[in-house]
VOBATOR-205512 format. One record per atom (N, C-alpha, C, O): residue in three letters; x, y, z. Coordinates in steps of 0.001 Angstrom, whole numbers, padded with zeros to 6 digits, always signed. Layout:
N
ALAXYZ/...
***
This chain:
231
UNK+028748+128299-002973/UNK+029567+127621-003976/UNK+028734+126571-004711/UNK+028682+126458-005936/UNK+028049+125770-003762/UNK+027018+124509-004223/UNK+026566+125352-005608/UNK+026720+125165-006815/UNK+025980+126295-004848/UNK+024748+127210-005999/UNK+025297+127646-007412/UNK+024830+127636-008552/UNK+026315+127976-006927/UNK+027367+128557-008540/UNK+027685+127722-009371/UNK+027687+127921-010586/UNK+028021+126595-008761/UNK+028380+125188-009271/UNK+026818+124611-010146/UNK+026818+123964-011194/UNK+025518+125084-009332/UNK+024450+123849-010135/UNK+024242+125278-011283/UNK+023998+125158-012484/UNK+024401+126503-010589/UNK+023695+127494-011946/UNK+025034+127161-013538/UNK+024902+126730-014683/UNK+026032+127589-012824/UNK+027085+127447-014035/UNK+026877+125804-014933/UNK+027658+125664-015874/UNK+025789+124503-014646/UNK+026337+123684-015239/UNK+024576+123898-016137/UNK+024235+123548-017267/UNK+024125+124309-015500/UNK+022443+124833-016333/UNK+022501+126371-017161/UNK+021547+127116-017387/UNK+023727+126541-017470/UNK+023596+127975-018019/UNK+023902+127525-019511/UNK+023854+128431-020344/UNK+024121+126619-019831/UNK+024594+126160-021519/UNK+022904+126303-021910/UNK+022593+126370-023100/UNK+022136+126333-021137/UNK+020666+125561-021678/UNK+019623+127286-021862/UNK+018638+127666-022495/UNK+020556+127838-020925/UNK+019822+129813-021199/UNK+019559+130164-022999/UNK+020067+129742-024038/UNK+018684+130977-022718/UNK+018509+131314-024407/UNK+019291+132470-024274/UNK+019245+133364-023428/UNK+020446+132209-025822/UNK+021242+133404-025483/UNK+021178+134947-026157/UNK+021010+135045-027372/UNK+021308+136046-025387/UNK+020630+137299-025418/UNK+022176+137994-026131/UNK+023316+137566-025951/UNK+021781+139081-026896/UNK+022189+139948-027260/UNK+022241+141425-027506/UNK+022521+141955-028581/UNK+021903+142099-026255/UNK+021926+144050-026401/UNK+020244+143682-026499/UNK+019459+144091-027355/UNK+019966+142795-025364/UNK+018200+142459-024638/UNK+017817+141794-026073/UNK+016606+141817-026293/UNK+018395+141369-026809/UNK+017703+140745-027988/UNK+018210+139054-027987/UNK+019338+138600-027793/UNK+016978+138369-028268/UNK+016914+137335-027827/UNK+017798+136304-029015/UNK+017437+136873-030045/UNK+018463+135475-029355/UNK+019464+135214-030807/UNK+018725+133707-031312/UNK+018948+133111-032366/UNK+017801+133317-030228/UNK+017272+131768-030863/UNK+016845+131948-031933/UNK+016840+130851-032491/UNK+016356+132923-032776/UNK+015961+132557-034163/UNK+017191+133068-035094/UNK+016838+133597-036148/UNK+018356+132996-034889/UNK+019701+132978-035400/UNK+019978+131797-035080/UNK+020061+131175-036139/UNK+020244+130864-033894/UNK+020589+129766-033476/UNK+019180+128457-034537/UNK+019599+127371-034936/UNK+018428+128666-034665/UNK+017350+128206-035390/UNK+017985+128170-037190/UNK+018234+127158-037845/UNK+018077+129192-037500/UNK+018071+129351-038497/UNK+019137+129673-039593/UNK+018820+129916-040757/UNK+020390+129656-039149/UNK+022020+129684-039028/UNK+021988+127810-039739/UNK+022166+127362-040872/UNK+021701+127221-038525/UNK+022453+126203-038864/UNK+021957+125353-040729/UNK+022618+124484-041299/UNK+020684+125983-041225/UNK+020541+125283-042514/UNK+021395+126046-043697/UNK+021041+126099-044875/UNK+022332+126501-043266/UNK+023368+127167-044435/UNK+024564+125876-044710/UNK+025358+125842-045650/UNK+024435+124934-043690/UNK+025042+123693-044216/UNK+024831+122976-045035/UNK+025655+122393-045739/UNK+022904+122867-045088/UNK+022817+121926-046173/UNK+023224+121930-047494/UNK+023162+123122-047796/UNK+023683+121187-048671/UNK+023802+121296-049725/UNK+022277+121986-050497/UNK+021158+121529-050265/UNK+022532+123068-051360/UNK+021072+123593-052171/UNK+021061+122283-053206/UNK+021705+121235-053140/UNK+020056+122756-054214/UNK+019712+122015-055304/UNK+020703+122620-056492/UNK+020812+123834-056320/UNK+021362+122221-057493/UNK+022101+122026-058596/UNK+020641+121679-059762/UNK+019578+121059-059772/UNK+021693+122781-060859/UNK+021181+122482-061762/UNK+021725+121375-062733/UNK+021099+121106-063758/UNK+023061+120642-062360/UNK+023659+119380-062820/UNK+022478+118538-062870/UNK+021385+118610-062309/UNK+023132+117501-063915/UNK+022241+116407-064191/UNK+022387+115397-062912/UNK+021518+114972-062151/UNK+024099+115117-062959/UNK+024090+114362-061289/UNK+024609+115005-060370/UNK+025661+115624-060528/UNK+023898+114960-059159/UNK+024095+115739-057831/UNK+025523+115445-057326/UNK+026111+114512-057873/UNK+026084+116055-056450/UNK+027580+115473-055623/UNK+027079+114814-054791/UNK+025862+114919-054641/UNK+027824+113922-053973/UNK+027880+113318-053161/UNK+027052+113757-051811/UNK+026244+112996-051278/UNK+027304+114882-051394/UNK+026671+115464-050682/UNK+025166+115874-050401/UNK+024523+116148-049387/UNK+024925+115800-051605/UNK+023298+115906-051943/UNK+022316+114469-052282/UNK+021212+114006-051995/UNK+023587+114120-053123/UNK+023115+111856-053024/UNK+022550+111601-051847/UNK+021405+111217-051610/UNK+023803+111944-050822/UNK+023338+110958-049600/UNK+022162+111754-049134/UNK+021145+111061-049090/UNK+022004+112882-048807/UNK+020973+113572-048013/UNK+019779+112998-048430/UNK+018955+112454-047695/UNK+019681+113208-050227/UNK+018799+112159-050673/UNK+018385+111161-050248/UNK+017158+111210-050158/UNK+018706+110454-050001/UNK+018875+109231-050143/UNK+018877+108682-048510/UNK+018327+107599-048310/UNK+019499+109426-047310/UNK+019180+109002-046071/UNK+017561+109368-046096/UNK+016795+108516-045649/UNK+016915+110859-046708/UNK+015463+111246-046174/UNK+014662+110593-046725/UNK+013539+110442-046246/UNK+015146+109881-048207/UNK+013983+108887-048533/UNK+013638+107877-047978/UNK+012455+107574-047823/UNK+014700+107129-047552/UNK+014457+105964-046865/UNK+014170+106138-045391/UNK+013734+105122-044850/UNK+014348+107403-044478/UNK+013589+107209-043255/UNK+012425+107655-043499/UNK+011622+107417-042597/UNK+011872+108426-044715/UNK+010187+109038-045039/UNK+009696+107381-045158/UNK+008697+106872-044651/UNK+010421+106933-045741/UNK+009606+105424-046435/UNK+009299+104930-044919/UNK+008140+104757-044540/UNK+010379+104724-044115/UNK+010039+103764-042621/UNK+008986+104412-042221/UNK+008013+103711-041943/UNK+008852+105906-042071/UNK+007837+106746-040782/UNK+006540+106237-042127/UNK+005916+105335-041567/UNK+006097+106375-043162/UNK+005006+106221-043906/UNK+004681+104902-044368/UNK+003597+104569-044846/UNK+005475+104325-044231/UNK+005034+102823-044337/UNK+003496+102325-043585/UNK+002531+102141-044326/UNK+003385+102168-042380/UNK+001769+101961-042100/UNK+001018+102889-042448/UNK-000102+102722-041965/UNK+001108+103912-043139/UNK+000506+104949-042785/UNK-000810+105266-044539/UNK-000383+105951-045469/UNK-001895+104792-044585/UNK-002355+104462-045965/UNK-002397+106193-046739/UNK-002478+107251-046116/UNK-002327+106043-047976/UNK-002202+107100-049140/UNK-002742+108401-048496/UNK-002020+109398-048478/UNK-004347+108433-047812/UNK-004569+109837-047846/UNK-003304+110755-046564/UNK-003142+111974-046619/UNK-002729+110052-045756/UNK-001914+110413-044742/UNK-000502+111004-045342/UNK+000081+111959-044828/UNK-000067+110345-046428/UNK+000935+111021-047423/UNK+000949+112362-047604/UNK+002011+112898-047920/UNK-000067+113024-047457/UNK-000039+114506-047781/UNK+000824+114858-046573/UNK+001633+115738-046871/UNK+000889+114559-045634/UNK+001870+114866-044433/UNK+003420+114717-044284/UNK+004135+114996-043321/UNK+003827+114046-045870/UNK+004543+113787-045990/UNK+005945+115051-045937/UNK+007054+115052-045402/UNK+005451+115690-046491/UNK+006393+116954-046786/UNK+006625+117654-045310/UNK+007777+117604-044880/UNK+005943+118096-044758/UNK+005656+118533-042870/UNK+006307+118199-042503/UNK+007256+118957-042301/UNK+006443+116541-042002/UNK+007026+115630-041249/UNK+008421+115439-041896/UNK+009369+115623-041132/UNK+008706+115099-043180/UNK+010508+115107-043518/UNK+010702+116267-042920/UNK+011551+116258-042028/UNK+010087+117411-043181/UNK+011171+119033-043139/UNK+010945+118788-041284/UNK+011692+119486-040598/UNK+010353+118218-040822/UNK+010621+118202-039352/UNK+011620+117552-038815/UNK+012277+118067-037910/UNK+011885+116321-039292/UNK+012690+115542-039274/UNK+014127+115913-039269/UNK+014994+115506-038496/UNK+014232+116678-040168/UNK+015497+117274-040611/UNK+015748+118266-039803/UNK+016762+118382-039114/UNK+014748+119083-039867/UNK+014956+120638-039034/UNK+015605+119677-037251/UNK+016633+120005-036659/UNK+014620+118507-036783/UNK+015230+118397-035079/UNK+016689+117585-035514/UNK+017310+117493-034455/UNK+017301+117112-036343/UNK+018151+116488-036440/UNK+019641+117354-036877/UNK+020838+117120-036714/UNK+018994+118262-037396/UNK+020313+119686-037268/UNK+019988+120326-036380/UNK+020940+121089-036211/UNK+018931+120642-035347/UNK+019472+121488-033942/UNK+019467+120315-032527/UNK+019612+120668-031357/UNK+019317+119249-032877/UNK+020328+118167-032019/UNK+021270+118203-032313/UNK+021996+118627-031413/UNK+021991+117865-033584/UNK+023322+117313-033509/UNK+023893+118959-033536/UNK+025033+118884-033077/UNK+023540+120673-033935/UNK+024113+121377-033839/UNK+024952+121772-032666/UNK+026093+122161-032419/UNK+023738+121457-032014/UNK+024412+121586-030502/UNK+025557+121089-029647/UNK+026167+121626-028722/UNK+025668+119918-030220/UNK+027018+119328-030035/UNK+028265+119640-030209/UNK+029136+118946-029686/UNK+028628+120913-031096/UNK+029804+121480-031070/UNK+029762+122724-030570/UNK+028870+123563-030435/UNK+031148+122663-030272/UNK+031569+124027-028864/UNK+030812+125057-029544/UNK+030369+125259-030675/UNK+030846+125850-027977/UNK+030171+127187-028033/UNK+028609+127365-028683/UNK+028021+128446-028736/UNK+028139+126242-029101/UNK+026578+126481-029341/UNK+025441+126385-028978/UNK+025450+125253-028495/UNK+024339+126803-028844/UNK+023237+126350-028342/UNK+021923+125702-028943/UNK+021590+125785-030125/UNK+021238+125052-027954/UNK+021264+123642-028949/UNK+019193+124370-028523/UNK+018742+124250-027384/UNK+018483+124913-029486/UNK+017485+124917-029570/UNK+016075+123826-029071/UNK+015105+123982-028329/UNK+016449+123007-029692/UNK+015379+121766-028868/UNK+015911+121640-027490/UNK+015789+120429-027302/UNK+016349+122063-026572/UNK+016806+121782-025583/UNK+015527+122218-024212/UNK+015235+121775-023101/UNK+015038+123385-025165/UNK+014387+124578-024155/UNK+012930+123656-024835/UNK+012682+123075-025891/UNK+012111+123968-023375/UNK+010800+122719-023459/UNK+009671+123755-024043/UNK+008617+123434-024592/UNK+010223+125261-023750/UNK+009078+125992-024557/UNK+009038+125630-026567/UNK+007962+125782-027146/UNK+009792+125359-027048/UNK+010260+124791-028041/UNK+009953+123723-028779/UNK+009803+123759-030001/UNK+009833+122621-027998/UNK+009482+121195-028288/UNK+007924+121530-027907/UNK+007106+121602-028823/UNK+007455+121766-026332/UNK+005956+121525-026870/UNK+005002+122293-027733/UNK+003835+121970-027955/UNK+005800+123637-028323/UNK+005221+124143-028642/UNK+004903+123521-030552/UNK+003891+123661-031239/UNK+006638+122644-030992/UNK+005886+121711-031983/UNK+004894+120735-031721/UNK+003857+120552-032358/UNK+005413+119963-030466/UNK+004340+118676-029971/UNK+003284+119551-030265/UNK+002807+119442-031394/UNK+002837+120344-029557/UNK+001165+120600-029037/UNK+000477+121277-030418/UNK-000740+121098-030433/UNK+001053+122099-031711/UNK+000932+122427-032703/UNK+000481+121211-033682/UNK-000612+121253-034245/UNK+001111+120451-033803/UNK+001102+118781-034996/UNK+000403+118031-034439/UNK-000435+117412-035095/UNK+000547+117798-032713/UNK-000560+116769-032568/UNK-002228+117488-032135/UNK-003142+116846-031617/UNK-002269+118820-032482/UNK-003831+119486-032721/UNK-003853+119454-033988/UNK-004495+118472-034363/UNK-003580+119874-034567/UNK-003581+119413-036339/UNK-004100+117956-036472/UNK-005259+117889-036881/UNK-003492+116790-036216/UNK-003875+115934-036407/UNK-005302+115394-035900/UNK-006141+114766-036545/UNK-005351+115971-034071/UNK-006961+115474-033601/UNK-007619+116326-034949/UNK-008596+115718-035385/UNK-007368+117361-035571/UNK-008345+118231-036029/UNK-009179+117455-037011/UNK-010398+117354-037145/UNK-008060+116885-037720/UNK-007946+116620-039031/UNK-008924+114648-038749/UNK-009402+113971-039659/UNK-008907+114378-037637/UNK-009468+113258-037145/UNK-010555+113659-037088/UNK-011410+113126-037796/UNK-010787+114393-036501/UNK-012635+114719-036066/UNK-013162+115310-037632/UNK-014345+115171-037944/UNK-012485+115769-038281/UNK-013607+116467-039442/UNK-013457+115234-040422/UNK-014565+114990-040900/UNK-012621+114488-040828/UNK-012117+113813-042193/UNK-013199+112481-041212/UNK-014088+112055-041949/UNK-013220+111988-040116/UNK-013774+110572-039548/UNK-014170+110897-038107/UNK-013469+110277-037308/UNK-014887+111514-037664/UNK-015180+112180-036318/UNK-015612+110522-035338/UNK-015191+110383-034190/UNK-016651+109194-036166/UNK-017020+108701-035273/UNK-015839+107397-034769/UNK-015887+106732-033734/UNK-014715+107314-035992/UNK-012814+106566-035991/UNK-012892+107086-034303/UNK-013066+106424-033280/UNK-012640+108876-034558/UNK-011603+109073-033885/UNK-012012+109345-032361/UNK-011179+109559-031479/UNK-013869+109298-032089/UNK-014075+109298-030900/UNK-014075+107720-030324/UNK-014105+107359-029148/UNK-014044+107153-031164/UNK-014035+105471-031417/UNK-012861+105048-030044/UNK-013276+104193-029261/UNK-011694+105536-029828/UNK-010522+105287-029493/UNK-010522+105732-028176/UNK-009623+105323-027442/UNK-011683+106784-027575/UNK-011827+107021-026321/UNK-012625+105723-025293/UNK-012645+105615-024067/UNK-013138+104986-026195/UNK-013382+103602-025233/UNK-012952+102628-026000/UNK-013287+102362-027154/UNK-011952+101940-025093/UNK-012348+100251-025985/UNK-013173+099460-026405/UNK-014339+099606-026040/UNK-012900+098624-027099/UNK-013687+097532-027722/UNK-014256+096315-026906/UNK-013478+095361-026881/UNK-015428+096137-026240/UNK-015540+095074-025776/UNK-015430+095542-024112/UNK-015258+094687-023243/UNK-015527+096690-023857/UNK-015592+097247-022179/UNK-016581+097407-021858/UNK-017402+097960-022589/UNK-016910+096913-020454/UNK-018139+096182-019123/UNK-018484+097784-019424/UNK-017685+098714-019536/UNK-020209+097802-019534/UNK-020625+099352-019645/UNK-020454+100106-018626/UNK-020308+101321-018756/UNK-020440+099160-016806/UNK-019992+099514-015671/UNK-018615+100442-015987/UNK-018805+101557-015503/UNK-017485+100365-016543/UNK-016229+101196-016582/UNK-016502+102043-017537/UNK-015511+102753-017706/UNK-017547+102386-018409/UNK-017378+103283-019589/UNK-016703+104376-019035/UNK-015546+104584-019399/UNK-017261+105142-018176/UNK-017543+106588-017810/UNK-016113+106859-017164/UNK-015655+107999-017248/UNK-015503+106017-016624/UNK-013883+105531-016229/UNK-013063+105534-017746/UNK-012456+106462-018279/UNK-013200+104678-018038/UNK-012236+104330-019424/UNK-011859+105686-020627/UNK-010940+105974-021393/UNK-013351+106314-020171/UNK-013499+107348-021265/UNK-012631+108651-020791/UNK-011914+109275-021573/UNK-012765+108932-019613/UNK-011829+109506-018578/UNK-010276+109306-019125/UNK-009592+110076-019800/UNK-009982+108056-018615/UNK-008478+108063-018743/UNK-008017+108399-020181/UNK-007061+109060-020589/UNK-009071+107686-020858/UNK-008325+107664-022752/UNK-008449+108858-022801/UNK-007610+109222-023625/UNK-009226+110115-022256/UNK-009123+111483-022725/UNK-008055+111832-022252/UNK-007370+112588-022940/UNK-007596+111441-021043/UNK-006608+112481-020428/UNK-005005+111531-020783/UNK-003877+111989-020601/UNK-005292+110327-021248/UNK-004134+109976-022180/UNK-003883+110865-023127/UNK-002826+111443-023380/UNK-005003+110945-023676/UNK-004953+111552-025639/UNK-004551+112989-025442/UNK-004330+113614-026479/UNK-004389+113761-024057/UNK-004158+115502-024042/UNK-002450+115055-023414/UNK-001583+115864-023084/UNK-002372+113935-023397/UNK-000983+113717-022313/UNK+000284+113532-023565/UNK+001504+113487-023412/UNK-000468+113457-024722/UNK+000666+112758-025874/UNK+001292+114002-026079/UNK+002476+113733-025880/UNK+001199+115591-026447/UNK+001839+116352-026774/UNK+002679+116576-025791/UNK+003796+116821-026248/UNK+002632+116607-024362/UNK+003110+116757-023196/UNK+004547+115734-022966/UNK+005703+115966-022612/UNK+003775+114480-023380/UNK+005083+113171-023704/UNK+006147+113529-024704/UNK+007344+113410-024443/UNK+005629+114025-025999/UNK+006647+114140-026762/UNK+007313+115583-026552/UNK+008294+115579-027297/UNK+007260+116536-026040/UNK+008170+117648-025735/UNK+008968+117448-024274/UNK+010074+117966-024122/UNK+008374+116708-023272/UNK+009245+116205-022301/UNK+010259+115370-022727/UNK+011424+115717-022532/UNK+009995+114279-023301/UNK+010931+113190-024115/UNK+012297+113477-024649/UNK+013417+112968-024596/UNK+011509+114883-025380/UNK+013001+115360-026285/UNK+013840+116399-025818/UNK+014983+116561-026247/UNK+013123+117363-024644/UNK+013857+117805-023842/UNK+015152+117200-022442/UNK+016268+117500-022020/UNK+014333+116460-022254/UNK+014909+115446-020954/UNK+016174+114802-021823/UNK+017320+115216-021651/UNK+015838+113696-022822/UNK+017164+113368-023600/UNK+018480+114440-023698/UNK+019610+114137-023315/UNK+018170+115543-024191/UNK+019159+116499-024726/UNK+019498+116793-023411/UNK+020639+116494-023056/UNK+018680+117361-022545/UNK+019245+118031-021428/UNK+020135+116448-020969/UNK+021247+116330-021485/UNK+019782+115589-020281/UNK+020407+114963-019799/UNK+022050+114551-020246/UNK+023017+114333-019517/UNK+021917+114542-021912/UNK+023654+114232-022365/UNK+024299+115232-022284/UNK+025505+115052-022116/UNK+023789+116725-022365/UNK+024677+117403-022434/UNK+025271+118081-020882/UNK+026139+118925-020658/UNK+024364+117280-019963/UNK+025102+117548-018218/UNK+026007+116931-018055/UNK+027021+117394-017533/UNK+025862+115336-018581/UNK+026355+114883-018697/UNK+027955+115025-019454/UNK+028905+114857-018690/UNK+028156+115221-020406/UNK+029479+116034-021119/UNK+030178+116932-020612/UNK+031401+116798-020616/UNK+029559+118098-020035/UNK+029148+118752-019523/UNK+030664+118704-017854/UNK+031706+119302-017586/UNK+029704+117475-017159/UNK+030220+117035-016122/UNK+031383+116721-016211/UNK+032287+117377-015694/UNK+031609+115331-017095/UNK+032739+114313-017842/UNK+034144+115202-018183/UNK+035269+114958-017747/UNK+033723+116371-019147/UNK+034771+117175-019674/UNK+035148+117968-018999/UNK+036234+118393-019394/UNK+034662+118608-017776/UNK+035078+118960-016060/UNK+035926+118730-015755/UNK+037022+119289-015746/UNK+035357+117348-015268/UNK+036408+116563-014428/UNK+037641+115923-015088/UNK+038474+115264-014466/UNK+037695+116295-017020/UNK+039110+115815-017630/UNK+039742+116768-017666/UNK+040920+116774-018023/UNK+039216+117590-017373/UNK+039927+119001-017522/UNK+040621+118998-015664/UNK+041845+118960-015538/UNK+040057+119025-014859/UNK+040401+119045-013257/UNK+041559+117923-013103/UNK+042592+118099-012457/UNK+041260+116892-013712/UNK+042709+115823-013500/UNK+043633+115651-014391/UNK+044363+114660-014404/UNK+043693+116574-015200/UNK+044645+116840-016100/UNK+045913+116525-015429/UNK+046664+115588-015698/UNK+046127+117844-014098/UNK+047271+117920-014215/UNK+047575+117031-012251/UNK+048556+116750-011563/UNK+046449+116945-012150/UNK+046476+116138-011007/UNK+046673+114310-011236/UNK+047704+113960-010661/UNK+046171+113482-011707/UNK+046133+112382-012605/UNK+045955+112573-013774/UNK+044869+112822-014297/UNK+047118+112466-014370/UNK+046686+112559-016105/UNK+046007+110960-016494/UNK+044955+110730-017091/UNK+047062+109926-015897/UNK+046524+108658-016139/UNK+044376+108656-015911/UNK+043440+108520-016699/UNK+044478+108851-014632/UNK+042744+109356-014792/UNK+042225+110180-015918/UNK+041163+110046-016524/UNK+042937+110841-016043/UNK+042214+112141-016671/UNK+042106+111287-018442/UNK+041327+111592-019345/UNK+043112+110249-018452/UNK+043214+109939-019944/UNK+041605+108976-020149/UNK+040871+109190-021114/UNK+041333+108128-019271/UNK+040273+107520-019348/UNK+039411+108093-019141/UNK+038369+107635-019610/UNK+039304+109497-018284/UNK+037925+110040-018587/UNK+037973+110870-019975/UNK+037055+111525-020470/UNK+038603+110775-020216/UNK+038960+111529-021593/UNK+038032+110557-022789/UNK+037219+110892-023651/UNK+038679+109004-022303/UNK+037921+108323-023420/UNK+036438+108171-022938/UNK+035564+108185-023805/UNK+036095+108028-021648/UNK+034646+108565-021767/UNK+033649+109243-022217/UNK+032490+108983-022538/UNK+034817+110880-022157/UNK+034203+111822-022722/UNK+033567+111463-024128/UNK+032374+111563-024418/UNK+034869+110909-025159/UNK+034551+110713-026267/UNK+033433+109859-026734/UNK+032921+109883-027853/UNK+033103+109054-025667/UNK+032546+107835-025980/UNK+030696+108172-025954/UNK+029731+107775-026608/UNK+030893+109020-024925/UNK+029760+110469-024596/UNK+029121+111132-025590/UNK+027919+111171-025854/UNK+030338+111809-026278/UNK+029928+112290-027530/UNK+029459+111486-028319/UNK+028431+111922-028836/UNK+029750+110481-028659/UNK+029311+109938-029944/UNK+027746+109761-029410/UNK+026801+110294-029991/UNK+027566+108693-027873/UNK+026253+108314-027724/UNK+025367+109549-027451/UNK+024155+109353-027534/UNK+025641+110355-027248/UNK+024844+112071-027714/UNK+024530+112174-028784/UNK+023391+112455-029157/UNK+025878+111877-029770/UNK+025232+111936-031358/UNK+024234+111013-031867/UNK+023527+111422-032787/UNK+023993+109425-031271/UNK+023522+108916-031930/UNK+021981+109039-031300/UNK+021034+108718-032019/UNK+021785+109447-030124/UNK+020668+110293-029407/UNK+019888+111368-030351/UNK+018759+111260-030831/UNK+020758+112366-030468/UNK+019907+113256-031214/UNK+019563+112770-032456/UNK+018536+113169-033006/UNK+020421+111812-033060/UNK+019729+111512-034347/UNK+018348+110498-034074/UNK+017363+110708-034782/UNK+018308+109678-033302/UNK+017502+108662-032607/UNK+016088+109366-031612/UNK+015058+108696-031691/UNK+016032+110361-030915/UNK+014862+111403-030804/UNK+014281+111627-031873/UNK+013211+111197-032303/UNK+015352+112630-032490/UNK+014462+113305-034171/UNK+013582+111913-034155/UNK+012596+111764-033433/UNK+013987+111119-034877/UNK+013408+110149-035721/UNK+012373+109477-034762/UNK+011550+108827-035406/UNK+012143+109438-033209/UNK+010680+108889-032445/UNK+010143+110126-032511/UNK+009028+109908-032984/UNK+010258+111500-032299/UNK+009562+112564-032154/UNK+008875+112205-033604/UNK+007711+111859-033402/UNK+009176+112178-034843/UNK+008194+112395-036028/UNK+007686+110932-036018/UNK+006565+110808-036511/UNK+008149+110029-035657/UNK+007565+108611-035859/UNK+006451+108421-034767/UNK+005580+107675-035213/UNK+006177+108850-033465/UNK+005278+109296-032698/UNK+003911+110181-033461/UNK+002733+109834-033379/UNK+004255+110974-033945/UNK+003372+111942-034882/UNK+002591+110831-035536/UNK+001517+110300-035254/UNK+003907+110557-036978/UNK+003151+109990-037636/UNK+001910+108438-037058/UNK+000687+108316-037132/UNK+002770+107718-036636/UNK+001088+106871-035418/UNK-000021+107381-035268/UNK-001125+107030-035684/UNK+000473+108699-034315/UNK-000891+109495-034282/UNK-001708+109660-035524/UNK-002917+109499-035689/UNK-000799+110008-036331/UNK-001587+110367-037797/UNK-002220+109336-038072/UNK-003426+109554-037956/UNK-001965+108172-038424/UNK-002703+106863-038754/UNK-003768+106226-037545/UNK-004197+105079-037674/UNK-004027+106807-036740/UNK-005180+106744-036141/UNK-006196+107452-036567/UNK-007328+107031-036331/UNK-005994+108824-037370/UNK-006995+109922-037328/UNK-007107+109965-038862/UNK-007978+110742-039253/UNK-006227+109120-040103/UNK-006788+109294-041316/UNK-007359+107956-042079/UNK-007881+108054-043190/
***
């Protein structure tokens, strides 16, 4: 029973199959039929204002330290931005599955963007970016130490950011998961209980929502750092 109980609360997180065919690049690619397209109107609706207008101003925060030649990254990093912030928050409504969830997924952006970037470090400023494997001002006694760890820091960052954003998601949605269980089980046993876990639940949801929007935005703001080390 234990066992049925831990598989049934880890089965939301399965990639889901169809006649042996796998549907994540439906679950991927489904959900941008929400966004508003481009209009050939002079002024946009409302709908397209704001979208505007939220991606400019978080491009401006993530590029702000980040000097002119690093801008070319600009375009990459919004459409990333956007893309983890509709399959976080997609996931949040019934019956769906929530793509960033699965860690083959996330590191496979982590480990993609942050090789791009060492790349783009070593050819554009090779002696910057070996610069950062020792500190400034370290006893020559620790070099051979220091140089050690900063390497196996610098292979640990893609690893950080696909754990990060997996662990978050997985964790709220066990969480919900759990919560909406047990409002459902005391329904009819304590409703009075069941009403306050009820407002838990809700309260759940929202801090899920403001999670996935709050990942997206360190997953590309992580990047971009990196980036401003290497241009």
């Amino acid at each position: 029973m234990r066992l049925i109980m831990t598989l049934s609360l880890f089965d939301q997180f399965l990639s889901p199959v169809m006649f042996w065919i796998p549907l994540v690049a439906i679950a991927i690619t489904l959900p941008w039929i929400l966004f508003p397209g481009p209009t050939t109107r002079w002024v946009n609706n409302r709908s397209l204002t704001s979208q505007n207008w939220l991606l400019s101003q978080a491009t401006s925060q993530i590029f702000l330290p980040i000097n002119i030649p690093g801008h070319k990254w600009a375009l990459l990093l919004s459409s990333l931005l956007i893309f983890l912030i509709t399959m976080n928050t997609a996931g949040l409504l019934p019956y769906t599955f929530t793509p960033t969830s699965q860690l083959s997924i996330n590191m496979g952006l982590a480990g993609a963007l942050w090789m791009g970037v060492v790349i783009l470090g070593m050819r554009t400023q090779p002696t910057h970016s070996l610069g950062h494997l020792l500190p400034e001002g370290a006893p020559a006694l620790l070099t051979p130490i220091l140089v050690i760890i900063e390497t196996i820091s610098l292979f640990i960052r893609p690893i950080a950011l696909g754990v990060r954003l997996t662990a978050n998601l997985t964790a709220g949605h066990l969480l919900i998961q759990l919560t909406s269980t047990a409002t459902l089980v005391l329904l009819t046993i304590m409703p009075l209980t069941a009403i306050a876990t009820g407002t838990l639940l809700f309260l759940l949801a929202l801090l899920e929502a403001a999670v996935a929007l709050i990942q997206a935005y360190v997953f590309v703001l992580l990047l971009s750092l990196y980036l401003q080390e290497n241009v």
